[in-house]
Chimera marker file (.cmm) of the C-alpha trace (Angstrom):
<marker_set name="trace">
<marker id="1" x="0.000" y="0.000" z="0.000" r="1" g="1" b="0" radius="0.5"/>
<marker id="2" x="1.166" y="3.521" z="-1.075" r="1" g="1" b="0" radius="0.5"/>
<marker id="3" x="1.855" y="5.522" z="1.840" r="1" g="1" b="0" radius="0.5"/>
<marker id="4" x="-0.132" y="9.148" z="1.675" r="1" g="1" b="0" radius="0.5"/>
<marker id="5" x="3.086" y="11.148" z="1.901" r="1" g="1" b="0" radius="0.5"/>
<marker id="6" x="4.637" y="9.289" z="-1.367" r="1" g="1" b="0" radius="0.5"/>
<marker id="7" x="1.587" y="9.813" z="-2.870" r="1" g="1" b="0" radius="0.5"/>
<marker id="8" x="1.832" y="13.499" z="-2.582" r="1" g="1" b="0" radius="0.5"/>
<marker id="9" x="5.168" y="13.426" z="-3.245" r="1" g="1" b="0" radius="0.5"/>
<marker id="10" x="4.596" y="11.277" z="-6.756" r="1" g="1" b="0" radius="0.5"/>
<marker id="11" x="5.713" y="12.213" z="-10.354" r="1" g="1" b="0" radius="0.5"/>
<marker id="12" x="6.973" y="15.681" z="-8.762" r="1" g="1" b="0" radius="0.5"/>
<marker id="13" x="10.693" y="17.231" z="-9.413" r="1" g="1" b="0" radius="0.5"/>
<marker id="14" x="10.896" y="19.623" z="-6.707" r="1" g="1" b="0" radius="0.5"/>
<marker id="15" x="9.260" y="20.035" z="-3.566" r="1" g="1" b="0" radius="0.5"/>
<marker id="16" x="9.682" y="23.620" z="-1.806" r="1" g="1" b="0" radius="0.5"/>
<marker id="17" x="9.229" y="23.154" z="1.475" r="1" g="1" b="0" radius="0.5"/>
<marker id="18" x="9.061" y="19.760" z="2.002" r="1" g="1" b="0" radius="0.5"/>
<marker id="19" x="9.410" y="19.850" z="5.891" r="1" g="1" b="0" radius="0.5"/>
<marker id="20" x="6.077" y="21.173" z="5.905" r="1" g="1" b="0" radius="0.5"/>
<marker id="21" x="4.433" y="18.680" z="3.959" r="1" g="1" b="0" radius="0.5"/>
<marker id="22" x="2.532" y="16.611" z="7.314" r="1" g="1" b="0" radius="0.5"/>
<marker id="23" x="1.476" y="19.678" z="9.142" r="1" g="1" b="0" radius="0.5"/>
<marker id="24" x="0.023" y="20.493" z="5.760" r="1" g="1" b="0" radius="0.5"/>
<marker id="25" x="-2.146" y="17.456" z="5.200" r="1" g="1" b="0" radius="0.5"/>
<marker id="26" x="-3.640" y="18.304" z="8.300" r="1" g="1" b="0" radius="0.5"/>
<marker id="27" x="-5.270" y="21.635" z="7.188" r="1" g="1" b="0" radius="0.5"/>
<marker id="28" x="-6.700" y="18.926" z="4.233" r="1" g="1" b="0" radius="0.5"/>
<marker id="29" x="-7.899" y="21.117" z="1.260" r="1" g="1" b="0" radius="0.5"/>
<marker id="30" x="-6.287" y="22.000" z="-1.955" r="1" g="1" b="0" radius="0.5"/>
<marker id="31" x="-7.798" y="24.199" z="-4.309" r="1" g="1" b="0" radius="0.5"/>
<marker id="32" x="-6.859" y="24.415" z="-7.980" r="1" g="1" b="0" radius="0.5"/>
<marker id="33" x="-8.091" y="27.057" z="-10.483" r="1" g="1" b="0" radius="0.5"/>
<marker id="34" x="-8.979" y="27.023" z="-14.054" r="1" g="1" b="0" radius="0.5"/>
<marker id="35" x="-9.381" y="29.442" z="-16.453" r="1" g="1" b="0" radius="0.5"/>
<marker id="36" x="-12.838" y="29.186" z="-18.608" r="1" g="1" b="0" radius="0.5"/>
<marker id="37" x="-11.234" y="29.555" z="-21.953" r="1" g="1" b="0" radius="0.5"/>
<marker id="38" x="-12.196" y="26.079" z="-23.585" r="1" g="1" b="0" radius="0.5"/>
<marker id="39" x="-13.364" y="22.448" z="-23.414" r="1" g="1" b="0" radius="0.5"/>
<marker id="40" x="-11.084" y="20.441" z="-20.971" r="1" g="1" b="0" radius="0.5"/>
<marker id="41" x="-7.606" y="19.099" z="-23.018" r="1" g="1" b="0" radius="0.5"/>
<marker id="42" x="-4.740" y="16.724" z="-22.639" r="1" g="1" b="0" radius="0.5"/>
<marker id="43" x="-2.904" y="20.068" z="-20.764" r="1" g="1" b="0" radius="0.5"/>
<marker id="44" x="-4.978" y="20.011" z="-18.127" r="1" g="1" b="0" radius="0.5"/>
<marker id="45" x="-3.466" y="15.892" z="-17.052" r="1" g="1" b="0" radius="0.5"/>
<marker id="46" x="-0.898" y="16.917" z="-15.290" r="1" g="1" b="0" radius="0.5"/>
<marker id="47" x="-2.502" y="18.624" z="-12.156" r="1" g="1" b="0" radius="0.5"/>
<marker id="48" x="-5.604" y="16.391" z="-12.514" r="1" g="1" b="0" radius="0.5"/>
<marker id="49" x="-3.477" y="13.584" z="-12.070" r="1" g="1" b="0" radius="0.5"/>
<marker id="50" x="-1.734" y="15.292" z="-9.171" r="1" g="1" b="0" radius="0.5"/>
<marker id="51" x="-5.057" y="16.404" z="-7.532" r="1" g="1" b="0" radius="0.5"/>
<marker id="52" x="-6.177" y="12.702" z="-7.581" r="1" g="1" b="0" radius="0.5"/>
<marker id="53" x="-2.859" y="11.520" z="-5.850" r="1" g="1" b="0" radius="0.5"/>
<marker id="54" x="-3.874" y="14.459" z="-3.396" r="1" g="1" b="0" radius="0.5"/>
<marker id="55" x="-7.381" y="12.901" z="-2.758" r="1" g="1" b="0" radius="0.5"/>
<marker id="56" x="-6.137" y="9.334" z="-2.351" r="1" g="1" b="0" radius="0.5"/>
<marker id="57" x="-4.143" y="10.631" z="0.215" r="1" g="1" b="0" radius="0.5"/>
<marker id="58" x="-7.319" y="12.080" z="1.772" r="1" g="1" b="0" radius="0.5"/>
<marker id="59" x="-6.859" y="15.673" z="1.407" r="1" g="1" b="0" radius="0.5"/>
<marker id="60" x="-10.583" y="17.732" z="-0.296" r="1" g="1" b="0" radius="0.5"/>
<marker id="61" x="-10.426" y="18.994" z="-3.433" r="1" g="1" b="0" radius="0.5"/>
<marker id="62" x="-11.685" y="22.090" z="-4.558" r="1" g="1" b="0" radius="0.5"/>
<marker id="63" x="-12.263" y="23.192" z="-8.274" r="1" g="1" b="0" radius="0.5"/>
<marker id="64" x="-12.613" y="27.171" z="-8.725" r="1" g="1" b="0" radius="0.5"/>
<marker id="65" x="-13.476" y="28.365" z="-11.997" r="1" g="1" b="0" radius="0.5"/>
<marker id="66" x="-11.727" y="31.449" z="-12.615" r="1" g="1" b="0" radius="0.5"/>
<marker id="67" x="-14.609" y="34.042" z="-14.746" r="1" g="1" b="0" radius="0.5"/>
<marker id="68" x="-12.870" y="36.948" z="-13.803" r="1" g="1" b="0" radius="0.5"/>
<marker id="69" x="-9.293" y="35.770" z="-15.013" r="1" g="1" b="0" radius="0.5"/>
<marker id="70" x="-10.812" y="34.313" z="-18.419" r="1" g="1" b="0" radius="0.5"/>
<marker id="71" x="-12.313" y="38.289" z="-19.148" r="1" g="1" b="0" radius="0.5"/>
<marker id="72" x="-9.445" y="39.877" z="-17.895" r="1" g="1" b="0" radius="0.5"/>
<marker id="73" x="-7.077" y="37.856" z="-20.003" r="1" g="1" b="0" radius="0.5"/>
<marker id="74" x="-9.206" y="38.728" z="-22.517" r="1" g="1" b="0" radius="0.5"/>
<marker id="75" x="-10.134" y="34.863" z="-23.875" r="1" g="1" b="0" radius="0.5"/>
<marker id="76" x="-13.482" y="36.016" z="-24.388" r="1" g="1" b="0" radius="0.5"/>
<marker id="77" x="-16.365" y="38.044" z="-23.578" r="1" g="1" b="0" radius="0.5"/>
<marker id="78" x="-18.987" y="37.750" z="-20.895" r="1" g="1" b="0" radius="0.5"/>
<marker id="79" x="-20.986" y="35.785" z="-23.162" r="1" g="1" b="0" radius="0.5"/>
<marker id="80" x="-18.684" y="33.608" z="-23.880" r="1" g="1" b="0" radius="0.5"/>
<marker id="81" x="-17.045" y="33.175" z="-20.458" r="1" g="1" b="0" radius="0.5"/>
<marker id="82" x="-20.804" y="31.954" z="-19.138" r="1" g="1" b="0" radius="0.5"/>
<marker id="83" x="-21.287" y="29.595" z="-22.053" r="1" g="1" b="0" radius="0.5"/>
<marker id="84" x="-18.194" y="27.246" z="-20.769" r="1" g="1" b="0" radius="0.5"/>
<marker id="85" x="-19.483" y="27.937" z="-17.329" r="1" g="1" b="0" radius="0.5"/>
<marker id="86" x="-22.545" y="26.159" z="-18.183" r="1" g="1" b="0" radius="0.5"/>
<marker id="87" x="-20.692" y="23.411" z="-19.669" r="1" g="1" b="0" radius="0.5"/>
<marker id="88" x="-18.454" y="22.749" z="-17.080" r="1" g="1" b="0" radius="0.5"/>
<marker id="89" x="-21.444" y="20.288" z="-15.031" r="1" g="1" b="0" radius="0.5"/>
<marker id="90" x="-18.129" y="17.494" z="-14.540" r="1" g="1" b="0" radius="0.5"/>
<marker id="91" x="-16.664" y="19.953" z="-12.003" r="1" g="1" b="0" radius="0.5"/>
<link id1="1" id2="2" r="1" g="1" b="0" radius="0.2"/>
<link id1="2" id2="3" r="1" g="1" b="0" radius="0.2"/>
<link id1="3" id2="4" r="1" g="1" b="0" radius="0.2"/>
<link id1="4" id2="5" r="1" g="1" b="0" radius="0.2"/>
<link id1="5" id2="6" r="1" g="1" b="0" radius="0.2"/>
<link id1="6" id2="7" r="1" g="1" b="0" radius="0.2"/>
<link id1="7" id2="8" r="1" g="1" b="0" radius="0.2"/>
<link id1="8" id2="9" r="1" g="1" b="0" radius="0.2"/>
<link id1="9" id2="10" r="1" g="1" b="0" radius="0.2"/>
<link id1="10" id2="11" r="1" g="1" b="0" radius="0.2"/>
<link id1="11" id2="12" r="1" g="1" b="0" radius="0.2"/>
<link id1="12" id2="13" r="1" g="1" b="0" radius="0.2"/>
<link id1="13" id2="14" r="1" g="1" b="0" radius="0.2"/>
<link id1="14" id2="15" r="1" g="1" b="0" radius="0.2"/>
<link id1="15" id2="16" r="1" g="1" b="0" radius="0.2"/>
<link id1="16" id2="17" r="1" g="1" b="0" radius="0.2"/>
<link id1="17" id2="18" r="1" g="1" b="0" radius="0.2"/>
<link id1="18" id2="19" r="1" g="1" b="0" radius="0.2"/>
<link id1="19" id2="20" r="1" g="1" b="0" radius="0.2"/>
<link id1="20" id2="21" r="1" g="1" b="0" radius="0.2"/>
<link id1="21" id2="22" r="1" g="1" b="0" radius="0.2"/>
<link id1="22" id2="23" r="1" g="1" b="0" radius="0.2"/>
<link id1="23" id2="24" r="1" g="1" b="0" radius="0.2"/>
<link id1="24" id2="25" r="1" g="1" b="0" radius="0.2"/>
<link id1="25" id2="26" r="1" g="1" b="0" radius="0.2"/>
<link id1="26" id2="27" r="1" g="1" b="0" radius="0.2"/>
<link id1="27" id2="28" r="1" g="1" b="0" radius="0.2"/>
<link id1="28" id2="29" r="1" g="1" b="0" radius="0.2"/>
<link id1="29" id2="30" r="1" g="1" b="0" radius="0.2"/>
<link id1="30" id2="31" r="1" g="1" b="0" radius="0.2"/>
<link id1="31" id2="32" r="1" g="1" b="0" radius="0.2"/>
<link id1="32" id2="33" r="1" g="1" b="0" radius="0.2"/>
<link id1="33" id2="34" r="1" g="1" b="0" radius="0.2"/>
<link id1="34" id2="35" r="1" g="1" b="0" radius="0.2"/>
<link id1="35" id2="36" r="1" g="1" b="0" radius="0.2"/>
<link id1="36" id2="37" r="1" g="1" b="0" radius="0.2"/>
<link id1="37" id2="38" r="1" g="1" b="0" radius="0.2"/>
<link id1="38" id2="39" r="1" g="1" b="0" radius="0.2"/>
<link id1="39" id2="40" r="1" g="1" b="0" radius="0.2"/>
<link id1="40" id2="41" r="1" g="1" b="0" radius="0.2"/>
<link id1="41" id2="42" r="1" g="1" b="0" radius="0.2"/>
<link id1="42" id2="43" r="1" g="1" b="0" radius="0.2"/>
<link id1="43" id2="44" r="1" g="1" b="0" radius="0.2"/>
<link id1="44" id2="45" r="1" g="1" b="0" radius="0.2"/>
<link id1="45" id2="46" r="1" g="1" b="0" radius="0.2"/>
<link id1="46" id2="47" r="1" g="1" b="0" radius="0.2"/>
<link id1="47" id2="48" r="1" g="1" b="0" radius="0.2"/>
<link id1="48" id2="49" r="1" g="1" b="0" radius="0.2"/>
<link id1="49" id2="50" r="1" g="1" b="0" radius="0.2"/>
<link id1="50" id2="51" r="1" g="1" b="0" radius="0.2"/>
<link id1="51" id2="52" r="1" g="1" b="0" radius="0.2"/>
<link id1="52" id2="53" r="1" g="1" b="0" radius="0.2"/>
<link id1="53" id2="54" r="1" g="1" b="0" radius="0.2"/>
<link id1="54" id2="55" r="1" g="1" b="0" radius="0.2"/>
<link id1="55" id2="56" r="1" g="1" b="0" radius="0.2"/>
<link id1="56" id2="57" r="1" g="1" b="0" radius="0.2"/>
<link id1="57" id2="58" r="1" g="1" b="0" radius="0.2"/>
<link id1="58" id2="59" r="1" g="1" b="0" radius="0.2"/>
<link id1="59" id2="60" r="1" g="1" b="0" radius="0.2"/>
<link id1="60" id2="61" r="1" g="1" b="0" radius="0.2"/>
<link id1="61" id2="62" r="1" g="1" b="0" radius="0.2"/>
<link id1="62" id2="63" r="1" g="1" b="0" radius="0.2"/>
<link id1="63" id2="64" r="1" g="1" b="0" radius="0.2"/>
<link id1="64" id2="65" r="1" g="1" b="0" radius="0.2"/>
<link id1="65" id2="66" r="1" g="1" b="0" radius="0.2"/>
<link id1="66" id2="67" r="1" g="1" b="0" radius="0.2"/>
<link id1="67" id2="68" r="1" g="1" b="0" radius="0.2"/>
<link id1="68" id2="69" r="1" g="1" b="0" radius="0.2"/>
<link id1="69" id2="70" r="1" g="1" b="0" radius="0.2"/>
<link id1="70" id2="71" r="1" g="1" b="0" radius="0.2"/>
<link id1="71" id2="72" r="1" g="1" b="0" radius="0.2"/>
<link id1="72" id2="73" r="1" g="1" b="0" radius="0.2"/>
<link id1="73" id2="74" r="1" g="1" b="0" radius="0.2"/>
<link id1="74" id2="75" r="1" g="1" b="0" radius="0.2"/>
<link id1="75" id2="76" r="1" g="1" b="0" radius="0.2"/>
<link id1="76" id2="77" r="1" g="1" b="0" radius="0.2"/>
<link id1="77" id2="78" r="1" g="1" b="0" radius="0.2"/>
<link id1="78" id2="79" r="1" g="1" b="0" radius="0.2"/>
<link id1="79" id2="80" r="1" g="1" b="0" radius="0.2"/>
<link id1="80" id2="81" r="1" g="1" b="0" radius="0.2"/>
<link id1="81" id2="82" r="1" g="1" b="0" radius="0.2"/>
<link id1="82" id2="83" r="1" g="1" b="0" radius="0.2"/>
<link id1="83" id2="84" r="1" g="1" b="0" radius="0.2"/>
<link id1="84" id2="85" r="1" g="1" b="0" radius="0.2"/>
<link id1="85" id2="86" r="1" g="1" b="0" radius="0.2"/>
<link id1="86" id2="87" r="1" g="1" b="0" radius="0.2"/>
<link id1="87" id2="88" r="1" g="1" b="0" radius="0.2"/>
<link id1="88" id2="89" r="1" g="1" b="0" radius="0.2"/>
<link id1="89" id2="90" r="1" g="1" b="0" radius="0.2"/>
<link id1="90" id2="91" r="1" g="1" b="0" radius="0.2"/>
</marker_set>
């Protein structure tokens, strides 16, 4: 059985801080933010993957969607930006 610290700790290069990795799991959330620019894509993997290592190892995950980030980057219009957030029903 994987141990929840190596899980966290999988497929990563560098860890910054890595003494405070126990103290924390206990605070138990991670949140992750996407921008609303366009149907989920191979690109996202990588922290999907990584957020599901995270939730094996028992911390909550928390999806934001980030509207405000998609209009300010300018990757569409209001219109637009509320269109993929009615899409979005996996999350």
């Amino acid at each position: 059985m994987v141990e929840k610290i190596d899980l966290i700790k999988r497929n990563t290069v560098e860890i910054i801080g890595e003494d405070k990795i126990k103290e924390y799991m206990k605070k138990g959330v991670v949140y992750c933010g996407y921008e609303c620019s366009g149907e989920i894509h191979l690109g996202h993997l990588v922290t999907i993957l990584k957020l599901l290592d995270l939730q094996k190892a028992g911390i909550k995950i928390k999806i934001l969607l980030a509207d405000y980030h998609t209009w300010l980057n300018q990757k569409g219009d209001w219109d637009f930006v509320n269109k993929q957030l009615k899409k979005s029903t996996f999350f």
